[in-house]
Structures are given as structure tokens and as C-alpha cells.
C-alpha positions, 0 to 999 in steps of 0.5 A: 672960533667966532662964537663963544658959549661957557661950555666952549670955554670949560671944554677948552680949558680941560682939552688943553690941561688934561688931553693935549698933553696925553695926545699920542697916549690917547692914540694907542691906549684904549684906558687912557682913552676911556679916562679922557671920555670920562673927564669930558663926562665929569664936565658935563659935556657928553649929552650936548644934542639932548634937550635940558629935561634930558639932563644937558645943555641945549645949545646952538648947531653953530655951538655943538659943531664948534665943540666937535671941531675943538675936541678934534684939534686936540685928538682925534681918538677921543672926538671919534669916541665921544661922537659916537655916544653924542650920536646916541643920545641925539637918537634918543632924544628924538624917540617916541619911546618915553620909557627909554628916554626916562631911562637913559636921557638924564645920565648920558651927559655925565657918561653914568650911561655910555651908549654907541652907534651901529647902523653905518650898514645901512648906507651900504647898497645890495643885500642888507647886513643886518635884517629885523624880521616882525614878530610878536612883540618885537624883532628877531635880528640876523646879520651883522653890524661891520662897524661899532666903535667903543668896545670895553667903554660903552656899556649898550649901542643903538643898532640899525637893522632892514625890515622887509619892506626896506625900513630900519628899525633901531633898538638898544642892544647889548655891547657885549657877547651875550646869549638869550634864553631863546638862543639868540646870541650876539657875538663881537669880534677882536678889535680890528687892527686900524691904522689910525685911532685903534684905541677906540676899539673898532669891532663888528657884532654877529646877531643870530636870532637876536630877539629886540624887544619893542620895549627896547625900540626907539623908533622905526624909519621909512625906507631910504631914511639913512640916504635923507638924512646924510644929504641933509647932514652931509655938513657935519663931518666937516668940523672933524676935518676943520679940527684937523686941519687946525690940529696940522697947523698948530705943529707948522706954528710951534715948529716955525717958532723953533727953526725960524725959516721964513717959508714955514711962517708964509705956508702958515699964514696962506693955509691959516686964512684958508681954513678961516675961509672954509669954516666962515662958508661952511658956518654960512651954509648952515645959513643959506642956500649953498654946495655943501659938497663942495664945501665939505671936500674943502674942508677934507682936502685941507685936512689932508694938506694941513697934515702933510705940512706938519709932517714936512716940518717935522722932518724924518721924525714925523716917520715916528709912530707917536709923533704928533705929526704922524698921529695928525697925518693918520687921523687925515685919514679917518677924517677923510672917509668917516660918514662918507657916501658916494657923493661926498666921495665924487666931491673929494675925488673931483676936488683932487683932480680940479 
């Protein structure tokens, strides 16, 4: 890491005493997860993207990705996690609605409120998964969310849903089966049976007649909003692959100490310095003009690659489920799809056949 702020150094310390050791339990126990959530609460470190007044501290874009990178390195279900709600009151905190910041702003740091996403289905082309219909004072939401991760840990979400003029709207919903007076309902699924990171408790929601409030709205966006926004974020995915891709090497390197073949330390060194390179021009894109496409399936290829070289020095017991190679190799996976559009898609695929 090439910058240094406090909150680097405190997120360091309590990811390498408290959550490197818990990797694999992490992985597959969803209490363990929400524990390890909540330590990053007690240090203050879940509102990074809310301005001061909001409760948090305000920090650099270099900063907050370095953060995200490093909660990556060592594990993967709980970077997946904790973004989520980073998400949320990064929404919030762009809100108009005061009475909703009030509300919720100064206790998201903490984790006193815990918030989740779901709007990924608004990237999706043909007809919308969730729609909001105007009406008095609010909207009536019919659909379904595919995808809100942090079932049983946060307590509310952010929905995303398609007006018919083809805006979003995006309110506070409930992150529980519940049912209004007026027989809107929100049903959620069992948590879905993934490969990777199951403990993060993936479900989908059913909104019949769901009435949201304008109290409960953050904002309304144009149509073709989702689309803007992830060509110009089209970056931020990256850091989870760059903290992956380090997560890889940092078994190459305890396994080369044990078995002293010197291979593993020159396959090491090559893909070392090939992940500085990638994280300095991906860092500088940040900076100037650059093809963030491409750079942004360097750095999910070399996840993949660094997570392949764990597991051929594991040997057969990286073919163990809690292996640390294993769990790397699969979160490779996530990494690889998570915020993922048709063109970065194009990029990764072209990359491969380059």
C-alpha cells in the first residue's frame, strides 16, 4: 500500500489480529461473519464514504479504495459484506431527504444501523424486475429484488425500482418478510446455496403492493442513471480483485518459505511486481485520462492467476473446502463477476484470448 492514513493502520491492525486468523470460519458461518462486521463497527470504520456530520470520517478516494482492497486481502466475505452497507450510506449521504440522513447518518459508522443494497436489477435490459408505480404520497412496488445480500445482519436495504418513464426510485425498505395494512407485502427467499462466500447470506425479495412512502425516498434518478454511473465507476471493483490477488500470493510466499523451491519464489517475484503495476496504473487512472477496461480486467485476470498459483502450491490440500487456497480460488470467482456489465465482461473475455 503506497498511502497511509490512521484509519489504514487501525483497519490493519484489527483485520490481521482478529479476521486473518477466522478466514475460513468467516467463509461459511454466517455469526461469525456478522461478529467480524461488527468489530469493524466498534472501530469506526463502516460510514467511510459519509461526509464528517455524518458521524465518520472523510477521506480520499485513494484511501477509502486502499481499505477496501485491504479488508479484501484477508477475507473476502466480509469485504463483500461490509461494502454493501458502505454502499448505502454512500446513497445516503447524497440524499436530499434530510429527515432520512438525520435518521440513519450518524449511527452507520458504528454499525448501530446496518443498511444493505438492492438495485443490482437495474442494470438488467428487457422488462424491469422491480417496478414503482406513482401514487399519492408515495409508491407502490411490484417485482423482485434477484439479489440483497446481508440477510439476518442488516436490519433495513436501499431498493432500486422502474418508474414508468424509465427512472429509478430508491427507498428504505424493510430487510425482513413483512406485510402492511393495506396487503402489500415483502416476501424473501432462503439463502441462496453459492459457491463462494454463502455466509453472507444472499436472498431475493418479492414486493407485491409494497407501498414506499415518499418519507422513506432518497432520491429519484433519471433513466439510464444505473448505466452512467458504472461506466464512470467502472474502477471501483477493481481493489477487490487487487485484494485478492494479494490474498493469492500471500500463501505463494508462506508456502515457498516452507518448501524452498526456487520457482515458487521466482513465480512470486514475477506476479508481486505485476500486481504493484496494475495497482500504480489503476491508482493513476484515478488521475488522468486512461482505459479503465482494461485495467480493470488486469486486475480480475491477475486475481484469477494469483489464485491459481496458491492453489498449485497447496498441492491436493487446496482440493480441501476450507483451505485458504480454495477459499481464495473461489472468491476469484466473485471478484471476477461482482458489478459486472457487458463491457467490462468484453474486456475480461478479450483480455483471456489476448
Amino acid at each position: 500500500m503506497n498511502c497511509r492514513h490512521p484509519l489504514l493502520d487501525i483497519a490493519q491492525s484489527y483485520l490481521r489480529e482478529f479476521v486473518a486468523p477466522q478466514a475460513a470460519e468467516l467463509d461459511s458461518d454466517p455469526a461469525a461473519l456478522q461478529a467480524a462486521l461488527k468489530g469493524l463497527g466498534e472501530h469506526s470504520l463502516l460510514a467511510l464514504r459519509v461526509p464528517q456530520t455524518g458521524g465518520a470520517a472523510e477521506i480520499s478516494e485513494e484511501i477509502f479504495r486502499t481499505f477496501q482492497e485491504m479488508v479484501t486481502r484477508y477475507s473476502g466475505a466480509l469485504a463483500f459484506l461490509q461494502t454493501q452497507h458502505q454502499s448505502a450510506g454512500g446513497l445516503l449521504a447524497k440524499s436530499d431527504n434530510e429527515a432520512l440522513k438525520q435518521e440513519y447518518l450518524p449511527h452507520l459508522a458504528t454499525g448501530k444501523r446496518l443498511l444493505g443494497v438492492g438495485f443490482s436489477q437495474l442494470r438488467r435490459q428487457g422488462e424491469p424486475a422491480l417496478i414503482a408505480q406513482p401514487v399519492e404520497a408515495g409508491f407502490l412496488l411490484n417485482g423482485y429484488v434477484p439479489w440483497i445480500t446481508g440477510f439476518g445482519c442488516f436490519q433495513e436495504f436501499i431498493a432500486g425500482a422502474t418508474l414508468p418513464d424509465g427512472g429509478a426510485v430508491f427507498g428504505v425498505v424493510p430487510f425482513v418478510e413483512t406485510y402492511q395494512n393495506n396487503s402489500g407485502k415483502i416476501i424473501l427467499s432462503e439463502p441462496m446455496e453459492l459457491a463462494a462466500m454463502a455466509s453472507t447470506n444472499t436472498v431475493t425479495a418479492q414486493f407485491n403492493q409494497w407501498f414506499l412512502p415518499k418519507e422513506r425516498v432518497l432520491f429519484v434518478k433519471p433513466a439510464g442513471w444505473i448505466h452512467e454511473n458504472d461506466r464512470n465507476n467502472v474502477l471501483q471493483h477493481s481493489f477487490f480483485a487487487l485484494g485478492c490477488a494479494r490474498a493469492g500470493l500471500d500463501i505463494v510466499e508462506a508456502v515457498g518459505k516452507t518448501k524452498q523451491l526456487p520457482f515458487i519464489q521466482t513465480t512470486f517475484d514475477a506476479l508481486d511486481q505485476e500486481l504493484l503495476n496494475c495497482r500504480a496504473g489503476i491508482i493513476e487512472a484515478y488521475r488522468q485520462p486512461a482505459d479503465r477496461l482494461k485495467l480493470r480486467a488486469w486486475a480480475i485476470e491477475l486475481a484469477c492467476r494469483c489464485a491459481t498459483a496458491a492453489v498449485t502450491v497447496s498441492s491436493g490440500a487446496a482440493n480441501y473446502k476450507h483451505n485458504a487456497a480454495q477459499r481464495v480460488y473461489r472468491e476469484a470467482l466473485v471478484f471476477t463477476v461482482a458489478g459486472q456489465t457487458t463491457a467490462v465482461m468484453e474486456a475480461t473475455l478479450s483480455r483471456l484470448i489476448r
